[in-house]
C-alpha positions as YAML, in Angstrom:
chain: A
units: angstrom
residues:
- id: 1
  name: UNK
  ca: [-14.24, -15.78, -3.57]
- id: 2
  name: UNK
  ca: [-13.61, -14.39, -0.06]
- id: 3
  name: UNK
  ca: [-13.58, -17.57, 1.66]
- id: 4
  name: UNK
  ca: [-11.83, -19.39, -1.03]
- id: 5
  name: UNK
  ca: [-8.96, -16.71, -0.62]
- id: 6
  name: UNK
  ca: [-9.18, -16.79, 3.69]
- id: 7
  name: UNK
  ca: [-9.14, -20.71, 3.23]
- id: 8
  name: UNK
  ca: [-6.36, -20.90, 1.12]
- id: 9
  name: UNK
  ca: [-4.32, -18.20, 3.16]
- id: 10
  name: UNK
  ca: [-5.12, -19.90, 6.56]
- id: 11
  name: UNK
  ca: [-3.35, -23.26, 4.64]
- id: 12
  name: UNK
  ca: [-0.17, -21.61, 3.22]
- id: 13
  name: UNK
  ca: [0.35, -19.48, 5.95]
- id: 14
  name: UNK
  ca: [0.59, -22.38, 8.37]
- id: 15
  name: UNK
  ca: [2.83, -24.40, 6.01]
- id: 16
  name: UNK
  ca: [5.12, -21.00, 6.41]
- id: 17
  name: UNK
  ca: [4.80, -20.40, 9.78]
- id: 18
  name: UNK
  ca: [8.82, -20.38, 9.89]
- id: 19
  name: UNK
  ca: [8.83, -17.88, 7.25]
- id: 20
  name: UNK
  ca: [5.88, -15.40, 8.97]
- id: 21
  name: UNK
  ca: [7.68, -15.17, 12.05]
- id: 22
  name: UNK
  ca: [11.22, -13.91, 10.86]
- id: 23
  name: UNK
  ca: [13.46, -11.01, 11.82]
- id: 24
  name: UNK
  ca: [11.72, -8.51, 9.84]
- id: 25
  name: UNK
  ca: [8.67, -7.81, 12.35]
- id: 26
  name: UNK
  ca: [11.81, -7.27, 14.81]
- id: 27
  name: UNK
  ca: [13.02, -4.13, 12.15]
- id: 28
  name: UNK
  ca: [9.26, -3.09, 11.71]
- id: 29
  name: UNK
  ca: [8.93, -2.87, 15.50]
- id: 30
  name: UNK
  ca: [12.10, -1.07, 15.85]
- id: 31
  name: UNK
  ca: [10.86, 1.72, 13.55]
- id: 32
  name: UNK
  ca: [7.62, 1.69, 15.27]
- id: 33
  name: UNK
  ca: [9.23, 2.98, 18.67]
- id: 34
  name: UNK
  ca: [9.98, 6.06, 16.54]
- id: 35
  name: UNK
  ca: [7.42, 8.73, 17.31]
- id: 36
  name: UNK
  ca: [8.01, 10.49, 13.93]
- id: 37
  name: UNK
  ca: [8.56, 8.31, 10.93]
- id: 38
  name: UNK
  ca: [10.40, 11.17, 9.43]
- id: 39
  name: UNK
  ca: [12.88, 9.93, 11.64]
- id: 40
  name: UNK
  ca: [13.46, 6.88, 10.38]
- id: 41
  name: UNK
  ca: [17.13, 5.69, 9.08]
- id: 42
  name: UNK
  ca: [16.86, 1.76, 8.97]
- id: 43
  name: UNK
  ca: [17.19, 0.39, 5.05]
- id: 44
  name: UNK
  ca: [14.34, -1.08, 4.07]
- id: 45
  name: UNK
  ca: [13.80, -5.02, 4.23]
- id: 46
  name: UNK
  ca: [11.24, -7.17, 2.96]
- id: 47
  name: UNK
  ca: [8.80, -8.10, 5.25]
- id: 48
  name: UNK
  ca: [8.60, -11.74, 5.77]
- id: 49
  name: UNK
  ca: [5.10, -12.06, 7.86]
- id: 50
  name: UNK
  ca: [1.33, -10.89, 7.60]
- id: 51
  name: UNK
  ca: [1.04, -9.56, 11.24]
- id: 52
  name: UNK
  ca: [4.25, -7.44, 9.72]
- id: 53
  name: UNK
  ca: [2.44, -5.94, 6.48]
- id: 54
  name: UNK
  ca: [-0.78, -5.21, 8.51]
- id: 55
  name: UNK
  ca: [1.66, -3.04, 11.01]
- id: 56
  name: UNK
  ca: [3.72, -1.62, 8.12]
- id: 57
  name: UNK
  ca: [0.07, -0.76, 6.15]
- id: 58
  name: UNK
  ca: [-0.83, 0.81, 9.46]
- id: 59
  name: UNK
  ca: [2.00, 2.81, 10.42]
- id: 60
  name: UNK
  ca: [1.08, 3.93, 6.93]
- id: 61
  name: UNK
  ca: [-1.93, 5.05, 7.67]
- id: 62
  name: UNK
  ca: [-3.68, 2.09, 5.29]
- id: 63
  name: UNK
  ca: [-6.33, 0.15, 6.79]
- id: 64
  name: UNK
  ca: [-5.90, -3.10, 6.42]
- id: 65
  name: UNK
  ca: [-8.19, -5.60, 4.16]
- id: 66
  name: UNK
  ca: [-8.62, -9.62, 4.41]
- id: 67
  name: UNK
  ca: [-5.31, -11.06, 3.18]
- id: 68
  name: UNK
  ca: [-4.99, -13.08, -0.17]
- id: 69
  name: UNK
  ca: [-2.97, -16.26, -1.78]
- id: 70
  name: UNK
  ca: [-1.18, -15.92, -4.66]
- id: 71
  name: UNK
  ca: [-1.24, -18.95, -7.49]
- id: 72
  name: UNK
  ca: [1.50, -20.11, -9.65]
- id: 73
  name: UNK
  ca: [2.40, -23.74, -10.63]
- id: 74
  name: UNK
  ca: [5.92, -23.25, -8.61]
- id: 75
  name: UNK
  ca: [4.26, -25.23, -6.25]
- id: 76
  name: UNK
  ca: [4.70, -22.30, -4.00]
- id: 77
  name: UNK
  ca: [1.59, -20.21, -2.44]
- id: 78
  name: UNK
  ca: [2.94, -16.52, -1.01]
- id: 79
  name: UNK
  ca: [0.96, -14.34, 0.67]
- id: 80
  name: UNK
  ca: [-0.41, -10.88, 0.44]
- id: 81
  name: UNK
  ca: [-1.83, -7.73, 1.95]
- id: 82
  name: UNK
  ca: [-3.98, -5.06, 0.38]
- id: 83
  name: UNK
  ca: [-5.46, -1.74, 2.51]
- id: 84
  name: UNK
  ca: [-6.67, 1.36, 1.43]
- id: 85
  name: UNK
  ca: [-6.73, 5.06, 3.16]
- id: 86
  name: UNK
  ca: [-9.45, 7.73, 2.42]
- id: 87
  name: UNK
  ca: [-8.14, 11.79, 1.59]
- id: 88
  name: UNK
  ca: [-6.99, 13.76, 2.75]
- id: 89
  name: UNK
  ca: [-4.30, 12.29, 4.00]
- id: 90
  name: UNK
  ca: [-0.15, 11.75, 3.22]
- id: 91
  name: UNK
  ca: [0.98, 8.05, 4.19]
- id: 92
  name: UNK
  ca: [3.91, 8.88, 6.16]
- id: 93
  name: UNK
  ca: [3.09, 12.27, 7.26]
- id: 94
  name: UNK
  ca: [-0.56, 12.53, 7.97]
- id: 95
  name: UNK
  ca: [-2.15, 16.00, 7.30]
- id: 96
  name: UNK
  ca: [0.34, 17.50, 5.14]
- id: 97
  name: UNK
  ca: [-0.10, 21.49, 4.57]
- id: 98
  name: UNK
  ca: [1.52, 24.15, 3.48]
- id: 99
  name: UNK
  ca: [0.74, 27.90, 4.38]
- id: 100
  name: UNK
  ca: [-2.64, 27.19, 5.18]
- id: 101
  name: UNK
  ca: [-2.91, 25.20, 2.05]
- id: 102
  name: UNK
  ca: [-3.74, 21.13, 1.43]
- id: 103
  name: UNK
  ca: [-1.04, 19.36, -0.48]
- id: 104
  name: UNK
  ca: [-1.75, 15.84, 0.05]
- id: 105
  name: UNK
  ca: [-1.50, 12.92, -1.60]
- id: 106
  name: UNK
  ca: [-5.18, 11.84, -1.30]
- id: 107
  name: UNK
  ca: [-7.81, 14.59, -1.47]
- id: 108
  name: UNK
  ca: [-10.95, 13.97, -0.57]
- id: 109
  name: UNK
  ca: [-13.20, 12.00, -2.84]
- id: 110
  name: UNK
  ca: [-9.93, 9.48, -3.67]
- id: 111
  name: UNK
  ca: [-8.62, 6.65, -1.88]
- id: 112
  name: UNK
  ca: [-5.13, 4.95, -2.16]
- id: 113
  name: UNK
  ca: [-4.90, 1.59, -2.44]
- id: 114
  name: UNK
  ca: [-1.62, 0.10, -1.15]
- id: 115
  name: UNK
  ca: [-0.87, -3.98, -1.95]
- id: 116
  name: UNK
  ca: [2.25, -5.33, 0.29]
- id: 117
  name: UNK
  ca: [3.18, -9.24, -0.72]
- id: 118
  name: UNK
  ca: [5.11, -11.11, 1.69]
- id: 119
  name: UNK
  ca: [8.45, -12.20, 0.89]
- id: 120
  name: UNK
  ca: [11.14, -11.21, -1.51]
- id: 121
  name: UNK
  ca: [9.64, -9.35, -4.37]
- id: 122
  name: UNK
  ca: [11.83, -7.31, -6.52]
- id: 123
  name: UNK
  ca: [11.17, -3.75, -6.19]
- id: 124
  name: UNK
  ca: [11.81, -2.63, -9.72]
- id: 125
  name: UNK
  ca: [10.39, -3.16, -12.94]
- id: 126
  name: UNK
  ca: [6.55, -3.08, -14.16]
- id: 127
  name: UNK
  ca: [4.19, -3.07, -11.04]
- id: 128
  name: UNK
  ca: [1.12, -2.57, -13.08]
- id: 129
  name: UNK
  ca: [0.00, -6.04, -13.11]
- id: 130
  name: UNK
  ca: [-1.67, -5.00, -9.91]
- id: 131
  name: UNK
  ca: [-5.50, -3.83, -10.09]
- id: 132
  name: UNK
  ca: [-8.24, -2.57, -7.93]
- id: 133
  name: UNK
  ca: [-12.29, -2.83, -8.86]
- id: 134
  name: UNK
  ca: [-14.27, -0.66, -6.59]
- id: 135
  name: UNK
  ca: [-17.96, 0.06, -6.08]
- id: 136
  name: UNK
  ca: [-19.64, 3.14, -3.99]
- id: 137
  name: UNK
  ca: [-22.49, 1.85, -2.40]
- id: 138
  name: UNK
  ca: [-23.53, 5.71, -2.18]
- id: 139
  name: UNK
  ca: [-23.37, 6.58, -5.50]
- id: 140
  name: UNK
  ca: [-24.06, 3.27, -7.43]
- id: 141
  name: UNK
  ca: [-20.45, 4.19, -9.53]
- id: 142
  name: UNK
  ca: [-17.78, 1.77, -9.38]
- id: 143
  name: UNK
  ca: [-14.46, 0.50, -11.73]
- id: 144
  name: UNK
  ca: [-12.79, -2.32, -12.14]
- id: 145
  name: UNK
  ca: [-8.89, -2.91, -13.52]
- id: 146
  name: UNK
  ca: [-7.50, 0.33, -12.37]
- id: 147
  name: UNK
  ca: [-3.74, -0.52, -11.92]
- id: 148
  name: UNK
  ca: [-1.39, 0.09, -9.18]
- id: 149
  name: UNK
  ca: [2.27, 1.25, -9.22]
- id: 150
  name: UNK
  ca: [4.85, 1.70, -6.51]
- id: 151
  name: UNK
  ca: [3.23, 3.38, -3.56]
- id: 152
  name: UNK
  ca: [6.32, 5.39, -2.99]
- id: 153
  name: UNK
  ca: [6.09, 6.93, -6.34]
- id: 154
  name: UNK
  ca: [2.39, 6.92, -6.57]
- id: 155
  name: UNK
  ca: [2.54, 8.96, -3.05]
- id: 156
  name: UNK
  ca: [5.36, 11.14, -4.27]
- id: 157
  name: UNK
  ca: [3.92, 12.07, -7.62]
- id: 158
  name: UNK
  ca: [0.45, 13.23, -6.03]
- id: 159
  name: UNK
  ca: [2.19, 15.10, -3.54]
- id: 160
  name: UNK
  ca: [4.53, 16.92, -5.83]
- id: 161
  name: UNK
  ca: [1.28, 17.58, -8.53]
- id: 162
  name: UNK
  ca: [-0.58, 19.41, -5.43]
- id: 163
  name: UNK
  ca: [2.60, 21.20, -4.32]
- id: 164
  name: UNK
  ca: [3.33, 22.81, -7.74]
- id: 165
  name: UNK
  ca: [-0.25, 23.48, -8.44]
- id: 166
  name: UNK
  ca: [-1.05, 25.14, -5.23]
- id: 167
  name: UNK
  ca: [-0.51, 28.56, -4.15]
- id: 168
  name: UNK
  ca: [2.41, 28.46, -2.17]
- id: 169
  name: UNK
  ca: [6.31, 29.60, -3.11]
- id: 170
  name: UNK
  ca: [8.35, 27.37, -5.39]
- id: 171
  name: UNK
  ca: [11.25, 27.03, -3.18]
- id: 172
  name: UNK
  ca: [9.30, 24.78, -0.84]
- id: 173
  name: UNK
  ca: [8.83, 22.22, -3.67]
- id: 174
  name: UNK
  ca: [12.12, 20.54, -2.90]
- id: 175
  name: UNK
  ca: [11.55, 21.13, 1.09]
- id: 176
  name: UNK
  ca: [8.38, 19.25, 0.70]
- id: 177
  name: UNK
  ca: [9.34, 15.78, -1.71]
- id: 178
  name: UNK
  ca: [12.65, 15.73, 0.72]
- id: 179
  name: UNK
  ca: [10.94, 15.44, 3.98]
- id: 180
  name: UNK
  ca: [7.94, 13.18, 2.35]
- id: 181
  name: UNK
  ca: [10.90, 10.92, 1.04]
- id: 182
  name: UNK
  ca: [12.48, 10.41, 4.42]
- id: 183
  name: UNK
  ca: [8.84, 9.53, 6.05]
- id: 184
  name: UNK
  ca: [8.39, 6.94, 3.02]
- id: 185
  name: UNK
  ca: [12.23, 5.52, 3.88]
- id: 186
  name: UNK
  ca: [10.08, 3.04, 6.23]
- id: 187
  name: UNK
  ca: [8.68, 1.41, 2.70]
- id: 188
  name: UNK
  ca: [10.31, -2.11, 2.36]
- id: 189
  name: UNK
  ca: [11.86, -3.51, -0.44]
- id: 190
  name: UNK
  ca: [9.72, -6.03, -1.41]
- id: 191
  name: UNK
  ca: [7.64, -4.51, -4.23]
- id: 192
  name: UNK
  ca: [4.57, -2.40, -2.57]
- id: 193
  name: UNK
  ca: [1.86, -1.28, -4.95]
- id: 194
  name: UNK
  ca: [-0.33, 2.09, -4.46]
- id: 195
  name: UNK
  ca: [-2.46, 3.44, -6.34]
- id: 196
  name: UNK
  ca: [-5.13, 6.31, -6.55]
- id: 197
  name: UNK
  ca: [-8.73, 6.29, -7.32]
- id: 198
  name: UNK
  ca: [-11.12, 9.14, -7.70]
- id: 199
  name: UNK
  ca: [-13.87, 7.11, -5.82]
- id: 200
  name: UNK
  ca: [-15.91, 9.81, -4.72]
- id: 201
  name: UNK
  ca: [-17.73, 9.98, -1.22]
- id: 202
  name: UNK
  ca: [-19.35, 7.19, 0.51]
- id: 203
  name: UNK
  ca: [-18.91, 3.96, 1.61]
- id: 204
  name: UNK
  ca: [-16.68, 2.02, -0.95]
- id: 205
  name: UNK
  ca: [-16.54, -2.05, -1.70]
- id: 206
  name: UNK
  ca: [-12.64, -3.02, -2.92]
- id: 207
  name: UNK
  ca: [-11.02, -5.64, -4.02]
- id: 208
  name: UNK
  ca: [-7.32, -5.65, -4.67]
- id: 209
  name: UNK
  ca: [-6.03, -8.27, -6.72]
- id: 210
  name: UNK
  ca: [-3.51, -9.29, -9.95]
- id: 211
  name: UNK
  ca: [-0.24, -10.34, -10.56]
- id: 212
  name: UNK
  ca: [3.18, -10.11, -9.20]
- id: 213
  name: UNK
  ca: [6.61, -11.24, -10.44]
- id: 214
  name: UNK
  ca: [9.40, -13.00, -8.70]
- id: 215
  name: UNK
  ca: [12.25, -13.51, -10.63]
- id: 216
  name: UNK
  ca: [10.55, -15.78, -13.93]
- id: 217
  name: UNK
  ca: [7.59, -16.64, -11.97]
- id: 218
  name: UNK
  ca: [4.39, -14.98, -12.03]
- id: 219
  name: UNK
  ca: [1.89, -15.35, -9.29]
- id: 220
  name: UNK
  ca: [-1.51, -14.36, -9.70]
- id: 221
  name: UNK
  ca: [-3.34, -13.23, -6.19]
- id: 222
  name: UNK
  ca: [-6.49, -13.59, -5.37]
- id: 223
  name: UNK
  ca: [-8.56, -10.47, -4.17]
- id: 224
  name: UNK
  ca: [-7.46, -8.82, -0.98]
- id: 225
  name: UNK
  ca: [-11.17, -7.56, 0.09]
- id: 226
  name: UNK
  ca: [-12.37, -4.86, 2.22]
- id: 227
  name: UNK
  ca: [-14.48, -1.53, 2.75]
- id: 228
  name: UNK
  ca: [-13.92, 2.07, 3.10]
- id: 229
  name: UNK
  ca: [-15.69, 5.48, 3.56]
- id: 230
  name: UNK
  ca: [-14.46, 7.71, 1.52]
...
């Protein structure tokens, strides 16, 4: 399934080469010169290449796994990118803490998946059609169908869970979700997935995969595969 998915990839991408090579890896590297993504003002575009999603996954923090085809009968083949970042960590921010105290997004044990397709995707509506199957080659447990959301909300949730759970005062609940919201700002508008699974430790075989809307047409991508230690 790997190489069926590189093949087909290596053959849409070069019958898009126009569209992998437009201005949005010119606002991606413009963002990049910023040495604190907190900083960050541009709007959000989609991005329109595959060397773009693997810097945006990146700059995320979100390694990057093989990139993936998506099927439909539109005749049309876009192309995605799926990654995945161990705890703990905040995409965006890094190490976030608080008084001494871990409020991340990923603890340790979990890794976030993130899913970025190339192109104009629509940012609203259901993202769940997106799903990751895992197995930890340490502990012989694995799971398959777990579904993704938006990784802005799936990152702002966690954080905001951890933050009113922890130990710290209230009133830096709102100081917190602000300044994680700015760092996210660099999240384009073309409908990226995240999700979190409770993995455990070890070294853990993924596979990102499912289906994504644009406009009436559904495409169905093929696994976006990779490896992590969690």
């Amino acid at each position: 399934m790997a190489h069926q998915s590189t093949a087909l990839v290596s053959r849409a991408t070069g019958a898009a080469a126009e569209v992998l090579t437009a201005p949005g890896a010119r606002v991606l590297a413009a963002t990049r010169e910023l040495k604190n993504p907190v900083q960050a003002h541009a709007a959000p575009v989609p991005v329109d290449g595959v060397e773009a999603a693997n810097r945006l996954l990146r700059q995320l923090g979100i390694t990057t796994f093989t990139p993936t085809v998506g099927l439909s009968t539109d005749l049309t083949f876009p192309v995605a990118v799926g990654g995945a970042v161990a705890g703990p960590y905040t995409p965006g921010i890094g190490n976030l803490t608080i008084a001494n105290v871990s409020v991340n997004a990923v603890r340790g044990g979990e890794i976030l998946y993130g899913f970025l397709p190339v192109g104009v995707f629509a940012d609203f509506g259901d993202k769940s059609g997106v799903h990751v199957a895992w197995f930890n080659a340490t502990t012989w447990q694995g799971g398959l169908g777990a579904p993704l959301a938006g990784l802005t909300d799936t990152v702002i949730e966690a954080v905001s869970r951890r933050v009113q759970a922890a130990p710290i005062p209230h009133s830096m609940y709102n100081v917190t979700v602000s300044r994680l919201k700015r760092a996210l700002r660099i999240v384009p508008s073309n409908g990226i997935r995240g999700g979190l699974v409770d993995t455990g430790e070890g070294v853990v075989f993924c596979a990102v995969y499912g289906t994504v809307k644009r406009g009436k047409t559904s495409y169905f991508f093929l696994p976006s595969i990779g490896v992590t230690r969690a």
